[in-house]
N, C-alpha and C positions, 0 to 999 in steps of 0.2 A: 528233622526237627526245625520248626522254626526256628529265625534269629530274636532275642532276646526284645519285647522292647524298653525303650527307653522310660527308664521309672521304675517299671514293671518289677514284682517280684521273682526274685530268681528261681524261688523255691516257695512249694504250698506246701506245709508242713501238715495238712489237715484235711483228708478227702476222702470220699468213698465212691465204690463203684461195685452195681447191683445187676442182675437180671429181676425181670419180672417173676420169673418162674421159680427163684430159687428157694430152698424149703427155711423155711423160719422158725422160730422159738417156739414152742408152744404160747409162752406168755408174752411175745415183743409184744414192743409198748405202741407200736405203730407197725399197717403193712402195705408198704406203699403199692400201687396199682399201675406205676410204671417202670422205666428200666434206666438206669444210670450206666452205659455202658463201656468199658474201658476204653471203645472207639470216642464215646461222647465226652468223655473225660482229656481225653487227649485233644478233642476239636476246641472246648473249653480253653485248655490251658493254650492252645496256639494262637483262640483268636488273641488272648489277653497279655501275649509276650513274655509267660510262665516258663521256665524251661525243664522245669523239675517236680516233683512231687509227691508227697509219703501217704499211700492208700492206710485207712488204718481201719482194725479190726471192726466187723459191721457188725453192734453189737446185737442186733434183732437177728441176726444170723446165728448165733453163740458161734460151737468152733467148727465150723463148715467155711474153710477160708480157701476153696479150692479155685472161688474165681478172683481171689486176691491173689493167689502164688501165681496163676495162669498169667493175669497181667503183669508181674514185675517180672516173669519169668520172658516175657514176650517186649519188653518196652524197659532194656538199660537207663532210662531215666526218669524210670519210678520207682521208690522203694515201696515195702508194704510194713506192719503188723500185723499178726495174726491171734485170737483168741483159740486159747488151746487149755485142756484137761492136765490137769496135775499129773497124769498118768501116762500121759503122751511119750512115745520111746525118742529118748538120747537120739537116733538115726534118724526121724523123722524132724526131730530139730533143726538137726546139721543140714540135711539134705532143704531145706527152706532158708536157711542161712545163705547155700551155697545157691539159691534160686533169686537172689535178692530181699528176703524178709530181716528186718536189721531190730525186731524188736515183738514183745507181743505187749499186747494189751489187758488190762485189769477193767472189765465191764462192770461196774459195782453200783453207779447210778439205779436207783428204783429197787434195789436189792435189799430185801427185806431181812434177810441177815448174812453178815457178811463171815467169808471162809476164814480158817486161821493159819495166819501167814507165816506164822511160827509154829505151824502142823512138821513134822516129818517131809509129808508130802511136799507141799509147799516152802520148803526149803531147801530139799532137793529138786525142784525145778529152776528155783533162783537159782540156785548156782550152775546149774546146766546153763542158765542163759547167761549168766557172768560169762559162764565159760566162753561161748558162743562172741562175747562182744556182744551182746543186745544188750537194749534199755528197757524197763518194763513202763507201760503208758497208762496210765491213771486216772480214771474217768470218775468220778465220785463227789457228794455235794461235800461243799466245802463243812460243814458242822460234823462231818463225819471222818474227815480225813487223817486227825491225827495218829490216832492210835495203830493204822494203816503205815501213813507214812513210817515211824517210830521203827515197825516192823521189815518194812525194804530197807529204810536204810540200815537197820542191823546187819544184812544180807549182804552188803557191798557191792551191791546192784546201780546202774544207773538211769534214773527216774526221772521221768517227763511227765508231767504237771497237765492235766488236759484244762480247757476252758477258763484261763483265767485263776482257777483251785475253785473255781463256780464258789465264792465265798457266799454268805449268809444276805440275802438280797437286801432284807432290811438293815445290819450293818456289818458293811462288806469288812471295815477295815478293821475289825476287834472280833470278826470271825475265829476260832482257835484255830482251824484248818488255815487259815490264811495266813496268821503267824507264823505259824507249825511248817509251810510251805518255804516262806522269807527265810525261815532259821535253816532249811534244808540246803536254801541255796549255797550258804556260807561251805557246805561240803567239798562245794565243787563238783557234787556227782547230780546235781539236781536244775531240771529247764524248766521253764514255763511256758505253753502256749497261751499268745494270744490268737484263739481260734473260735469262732460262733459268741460273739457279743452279745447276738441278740438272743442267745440262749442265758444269760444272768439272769434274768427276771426271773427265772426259776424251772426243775427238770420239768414241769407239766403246765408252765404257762404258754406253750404252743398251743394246747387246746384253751384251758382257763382264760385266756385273754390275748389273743391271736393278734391283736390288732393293738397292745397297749404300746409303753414307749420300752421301744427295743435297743435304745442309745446311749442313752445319759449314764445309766450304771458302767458301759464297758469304758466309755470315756475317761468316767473319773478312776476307774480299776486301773484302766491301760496307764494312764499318767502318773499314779502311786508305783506300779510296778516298772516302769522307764525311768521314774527317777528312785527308786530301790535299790533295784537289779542291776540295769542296763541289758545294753543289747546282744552281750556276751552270754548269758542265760535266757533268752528268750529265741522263740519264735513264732512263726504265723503258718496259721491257715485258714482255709473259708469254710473250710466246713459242708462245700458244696459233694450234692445238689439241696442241702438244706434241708431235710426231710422236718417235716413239720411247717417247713416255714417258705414253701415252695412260692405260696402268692405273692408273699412282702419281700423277699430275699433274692436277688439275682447277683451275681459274678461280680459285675458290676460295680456294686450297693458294696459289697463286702473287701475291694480293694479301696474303694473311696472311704469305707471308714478305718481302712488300716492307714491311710495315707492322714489322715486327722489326728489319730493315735499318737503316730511317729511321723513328724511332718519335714524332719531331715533326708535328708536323700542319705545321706552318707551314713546317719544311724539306721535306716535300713540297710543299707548297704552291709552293717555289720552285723548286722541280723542274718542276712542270709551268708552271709561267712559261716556264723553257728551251725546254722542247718545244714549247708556242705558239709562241715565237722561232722556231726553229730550221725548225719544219715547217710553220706557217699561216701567220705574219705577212707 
């Protein structure tokens, strides 16, 4: 493993890693035509002085996470999530638990109606993942999250915030999800990432307007949620390889605007404390 560098984030709380060939949703929302591969992921995270980082459920995959378990199974310093069926057996959990998967994911984005979290079903998963020690991770636009959230936290589950809570672009800060999120935090059982900024402007403005301003929104989010929260509930990731957003988005680009965000060393610093917490310890 590379040695850390200087500055650098300890830990990418936000990434994904693909083959080309691997089989997809019927309905993904995008299919990309190259491979993101846990080799390349790791070349990534070395050039950039990365030492760690949490693969998370590839939601154009639904629950085919066999090349997520394969890398955290293979590379002690990467955690994964994985997207999994209400149905899924208790032993199949554990045994992913015991492979490095510290969490799964709720793919709800684009989702035209969403499951009930207060089903049988699905509360008997939550608590298998209580059980487990996972967090469930939460990908969903921000006008739609309450009644979502409402329901995990009934479960006693602990819940990780994707994108920001991708609140309502036109007004982020009176979004009810975004409220609804700030109120979770006060739990104790509740993170936020700050992960893919240039994803705010909206779930289908990668195609709609590829090229608008991908900045300004996460900016003024990041800054409300740092002086909110702080750095004890938050974390980061890049979200790379950026699917959608391959031409304007590079590695790079996405530690430079984490470093504008949180422009202390030492409050990142306590950032990536959380994320050791939260996903190695």
């Amino acid at each position: 493993m590379a040695e850390q560098v200087a500055d650098a984030p300890l830990v990418d709380a936000h990434v994904h890693v693909f083959r080309s060939d691997m089989p997809l949703m019927a309905d993904a929302w995008t299919r990309p035509d190259y491979a993101f591969t846990t080799q390349g992921l790791i070349g990534t995270l070395d050039e950039h002085g990365v030492r760690h980082a949490v693969i998370s459920g590839l939601s154009i995959a639904g629950t085919y996470n066999d090349y997520t378990i394969a890398a955290v199974r293979a590379h002690k310093r990467l955690r994964g999530t994985v997207i999994v069926d209400p149905a899924v057996a208790p032993d199949a959990l554990r045994q992913m638990r015991d492979e490095g998967i510290v969490g799964m994911r709720l793919q709800l984005a684009r989702l035209g109606t969403l499951p009930d979290f207060r089903s049988d079903a699905y509360r008997l998963l939550l608590r298998r993942a209580r059980d487990l020690d996972w967090h469930v991770h939460i990908a969903i636009e921000g006008p739609r999250l309450p009644p979502v959230l409402d329901a995990l936290m009934a479960s006693g589950i602990k819940i990780v915030v994707d994108h920001f809570g991708h609140p309502d672009p036109a007004d982020p800060f009176c979004c009810a999800g975004y409220r609804a999120m700030l109120a979770g935090v006060e739990s104790g059982r509740l993170w936020i990432k700050l992960a893919a900024g240039f994803r705010l402007p909206g779930t289908d403005a990668w195609r709609d307007d590829p090229h608008g301003d991908l900045d300004t929104l996460a900016n003024r989010i990041a800054a409300d949620l740092l002086a909110r929260v702080g750095p004890e509930r938050l974390l980061w990731g890049s979200d790379a390889p950026f699917v959608g957003y391959e031409r304007s988005m590079s590695y790079g680009r996405v530690l430079a605007s984490y470093r504008h965000w949180v422009p202390q060393a030492a409050v990142r610093a306590e950032i990536d404390r959380t994320a050791m917490s939260l996903y190695f310890d």
